[in-house]
C-alpha positions in Angstrom: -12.7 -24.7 2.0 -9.5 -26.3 1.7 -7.3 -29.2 0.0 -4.5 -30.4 0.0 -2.3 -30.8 3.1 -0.5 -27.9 5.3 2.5 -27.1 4.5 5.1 -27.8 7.1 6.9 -25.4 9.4 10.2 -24.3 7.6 13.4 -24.0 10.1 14.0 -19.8 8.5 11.4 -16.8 9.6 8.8 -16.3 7.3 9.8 -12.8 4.6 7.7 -10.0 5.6 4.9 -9.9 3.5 4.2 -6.8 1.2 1.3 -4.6 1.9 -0.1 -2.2 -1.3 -2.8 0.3 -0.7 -4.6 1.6 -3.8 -6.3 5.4 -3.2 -8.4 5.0 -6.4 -11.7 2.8 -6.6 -11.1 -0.6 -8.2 -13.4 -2.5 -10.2 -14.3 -5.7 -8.4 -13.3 -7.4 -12.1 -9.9 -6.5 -12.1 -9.1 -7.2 -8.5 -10.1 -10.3 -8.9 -7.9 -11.1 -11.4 -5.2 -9.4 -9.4 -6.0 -11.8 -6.6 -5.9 -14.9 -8.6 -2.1 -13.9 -10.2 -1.4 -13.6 -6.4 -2.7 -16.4 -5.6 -0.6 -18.4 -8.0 2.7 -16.9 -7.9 2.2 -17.4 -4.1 1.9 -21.3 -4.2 4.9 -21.1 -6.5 6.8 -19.4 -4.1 7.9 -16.3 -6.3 6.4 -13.9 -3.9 6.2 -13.4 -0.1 2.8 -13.0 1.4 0.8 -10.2 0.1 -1.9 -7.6 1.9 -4.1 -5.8 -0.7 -6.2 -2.8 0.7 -8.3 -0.9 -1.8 -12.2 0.3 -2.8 -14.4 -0.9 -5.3 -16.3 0.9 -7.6 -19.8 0.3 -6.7 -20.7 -3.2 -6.7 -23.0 -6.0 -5.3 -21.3 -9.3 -5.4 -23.0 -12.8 -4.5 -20.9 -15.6 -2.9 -20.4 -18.9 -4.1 -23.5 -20.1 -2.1 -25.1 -16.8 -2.0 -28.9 -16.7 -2.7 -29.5 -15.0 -5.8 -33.5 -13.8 -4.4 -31.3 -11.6 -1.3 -29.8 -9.5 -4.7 -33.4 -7.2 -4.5 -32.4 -5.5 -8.0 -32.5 -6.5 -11.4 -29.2 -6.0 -13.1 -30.7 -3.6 -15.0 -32.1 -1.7 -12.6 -28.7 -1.7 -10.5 -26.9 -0.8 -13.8 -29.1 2.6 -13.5 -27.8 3.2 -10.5 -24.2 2.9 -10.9 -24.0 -0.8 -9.3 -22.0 -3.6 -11.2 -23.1 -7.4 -10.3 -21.0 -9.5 -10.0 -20.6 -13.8 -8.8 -17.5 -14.1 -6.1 -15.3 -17.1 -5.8 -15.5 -16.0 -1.8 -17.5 -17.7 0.8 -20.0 -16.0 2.4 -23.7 -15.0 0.9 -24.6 -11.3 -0.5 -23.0 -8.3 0.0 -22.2 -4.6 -1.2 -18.8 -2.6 -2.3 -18.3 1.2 -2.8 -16.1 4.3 -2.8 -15.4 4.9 1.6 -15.6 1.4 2.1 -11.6 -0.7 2.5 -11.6 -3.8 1.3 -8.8 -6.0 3.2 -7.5 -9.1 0.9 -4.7 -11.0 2.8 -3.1 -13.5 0.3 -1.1 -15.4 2.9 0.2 -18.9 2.8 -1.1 -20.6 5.9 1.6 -22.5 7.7 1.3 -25.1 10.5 -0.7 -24.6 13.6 -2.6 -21.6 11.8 -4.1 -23.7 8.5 -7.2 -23.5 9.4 -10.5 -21.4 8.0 -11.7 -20.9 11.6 -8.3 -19.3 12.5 -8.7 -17.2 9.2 -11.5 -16.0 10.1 -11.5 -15.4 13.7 -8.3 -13.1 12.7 -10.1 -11.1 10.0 -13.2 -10.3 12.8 -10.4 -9.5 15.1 -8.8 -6.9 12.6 -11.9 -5.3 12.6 -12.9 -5.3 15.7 -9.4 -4.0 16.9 -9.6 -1.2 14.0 -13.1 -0.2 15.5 -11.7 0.2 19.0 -8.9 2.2 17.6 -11.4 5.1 16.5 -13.5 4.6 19.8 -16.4 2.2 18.5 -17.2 -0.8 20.0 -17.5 -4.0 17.9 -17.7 -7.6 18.2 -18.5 -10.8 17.4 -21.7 -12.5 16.8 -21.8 -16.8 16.7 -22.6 -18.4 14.1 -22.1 -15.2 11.9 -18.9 -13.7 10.6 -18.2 -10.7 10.7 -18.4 -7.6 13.7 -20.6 -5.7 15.0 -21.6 -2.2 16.5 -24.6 -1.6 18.7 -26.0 0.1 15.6 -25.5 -2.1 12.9 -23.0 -4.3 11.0 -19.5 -2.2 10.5 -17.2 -5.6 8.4 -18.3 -7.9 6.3 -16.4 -11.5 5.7 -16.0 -14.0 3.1 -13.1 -16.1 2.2 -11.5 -18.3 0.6 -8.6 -20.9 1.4 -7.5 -23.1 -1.8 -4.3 -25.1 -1.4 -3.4 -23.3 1.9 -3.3 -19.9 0.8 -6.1 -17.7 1.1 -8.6 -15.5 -1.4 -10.6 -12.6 -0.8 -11.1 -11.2 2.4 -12.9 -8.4 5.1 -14.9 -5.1 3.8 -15.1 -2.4 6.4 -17.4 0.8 6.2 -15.3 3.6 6.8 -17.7 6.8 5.2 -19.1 4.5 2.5 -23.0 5.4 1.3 -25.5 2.9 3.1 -27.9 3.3 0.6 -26.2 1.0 -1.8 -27.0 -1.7 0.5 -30.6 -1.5 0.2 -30.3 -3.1 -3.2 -29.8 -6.4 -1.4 -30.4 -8.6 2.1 -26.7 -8.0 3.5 -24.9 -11.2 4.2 -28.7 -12.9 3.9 -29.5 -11.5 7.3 -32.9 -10.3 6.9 -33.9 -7.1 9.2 -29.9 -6.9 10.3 -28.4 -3.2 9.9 -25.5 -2.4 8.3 -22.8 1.2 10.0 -20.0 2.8 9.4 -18.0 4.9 10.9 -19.1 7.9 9.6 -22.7 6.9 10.2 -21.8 5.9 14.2 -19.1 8.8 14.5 -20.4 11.2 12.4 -18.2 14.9 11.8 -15.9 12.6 14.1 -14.9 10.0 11.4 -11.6 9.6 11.0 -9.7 10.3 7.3 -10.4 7.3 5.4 -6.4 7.1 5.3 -6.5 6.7 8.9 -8.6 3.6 9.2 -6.8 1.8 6.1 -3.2 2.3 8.3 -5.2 1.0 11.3 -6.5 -2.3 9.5 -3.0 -3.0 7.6 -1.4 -2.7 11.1 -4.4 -4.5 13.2 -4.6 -7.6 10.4 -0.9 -7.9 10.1 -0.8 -8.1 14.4 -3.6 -10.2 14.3 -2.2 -13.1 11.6 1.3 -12.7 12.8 3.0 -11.4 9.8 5.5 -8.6 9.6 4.5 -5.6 6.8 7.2 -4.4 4.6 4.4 -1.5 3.5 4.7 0.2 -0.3 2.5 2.6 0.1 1.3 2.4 -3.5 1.6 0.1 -6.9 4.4 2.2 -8.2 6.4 1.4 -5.1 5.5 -2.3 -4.8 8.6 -4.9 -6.3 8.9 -5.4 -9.4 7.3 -9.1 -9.2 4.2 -7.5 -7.7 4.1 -4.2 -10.1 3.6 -7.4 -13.0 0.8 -9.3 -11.0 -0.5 -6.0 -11.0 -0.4 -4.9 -14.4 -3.1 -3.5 -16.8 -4.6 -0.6 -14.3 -3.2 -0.5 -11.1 -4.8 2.8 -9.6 
């Protein structure tokens, strides 16, 4: 998932890194663009580490080695239904994005003793794991399968990438989002395996979707060591960033 060698460990503290939250749904185009500018400027050193945490507009999005026959919809007949299709450059198989849903993309640049994509993604399952636990719902791991999960169903979804030691893409976690988006598709290819949220699990309890994107900025940037310097929205963000983000920032 990787090349390249790791970067060394540098003698000064690492900048905090800059955390953006966007209220408004994104379309999964546009943040992937957003992610690739990132992702450059960040292996060019003009920007510090960067946490993204937004929603998609409705979309189903295959991975790199996904399995086209788990997408269980035409495009067409997704198009009638409000869903976008769209190939990932993420690891990771089939999955969905929608409105209640955060989406969690870290573009950090992995130094020594943490460049590795197990690390990466034992740290994204702990985020949500930890973020679960905050509301009072249990979560964990399953081996051989990223991701967590509740007693009833999957709650975060995983799928990564790490090119040139900095990583792409990320976690999705189902704060109130509708389920029945992912019946257009065989989550993650796991046949028979349900998929929760915390509304579904919590219900009138759920927390403000607010709430739980605080908790996951806070969890991930505990969990891969890195210290927030949080601009609450694009307008806020540095100037560098504001550019990356350009052309619709929500």
């Amino acid at each position: 998932m990787s090349d390249g060698s790791p970067p060394r460990a540098g003698a000064s503290p690492r900048p905090p890194a800059w955390a953006i939250t966007f209220d408004a749904p994104v379309p999964y185009e546009r943040g992937a663009v957003w992610q690739e500018r990132l992702h450059a400027a960040r292996l060019r050193g003009e920007i510090p580490d960067v946490f993204l945490l937004l929603q998609h507009s409705p979309v189903v999005t295959l991975g790199r080695r996904g399995r086209s026959n788990n997408v269980l919809l035409s495009r067409e007949a997704l198009a009638a239904r409000g869903i976008a299709l769209h190939t990932a450059g993420r690891g990771g198989d089939v999955t969905y994005h929608g409105p209640g849903q955060w989406v969690l993309y870290p573009i950090l640049r992995l130094g020594a003793g943490e460049a590795d994509a197990h690390g990466h993604l034992f740290n994204l399952e702990e985020t949500a794991i930890r973020t679960a636990g905050q509301f009072g719902v249990r979560a964990a791991r399953r081996p051989g399968m990223a991701g967590a999960w509740t007693d009833q169903g999957k709650i975060a979804a995983i799928g990564f990438y790490l090119r040139r030691w900095v990583t792409l893409h990320g976690m999705s976690f189902n704060v109130d989002v509708d389920l029945s988006g992912f019946a257009a598709i065989v989550p993650c290819g796991l046949a028979g395996e349900p998929v929760s949220s915390l509304r579904a699990i919590l219900g009138d309890g759920c927390p403000p979707r607010a709430a739980v994107g605080e908790a996951l900025l806070r969890h991930g940037a505990d969990a891969m060591r890195r210290r927030l310097d949080v601009r609450a929205t694009p307008a806020s963000a540095p100037a560098p960033l504001r550019a990356l983000l350009a052309d619709g920032d929500g």
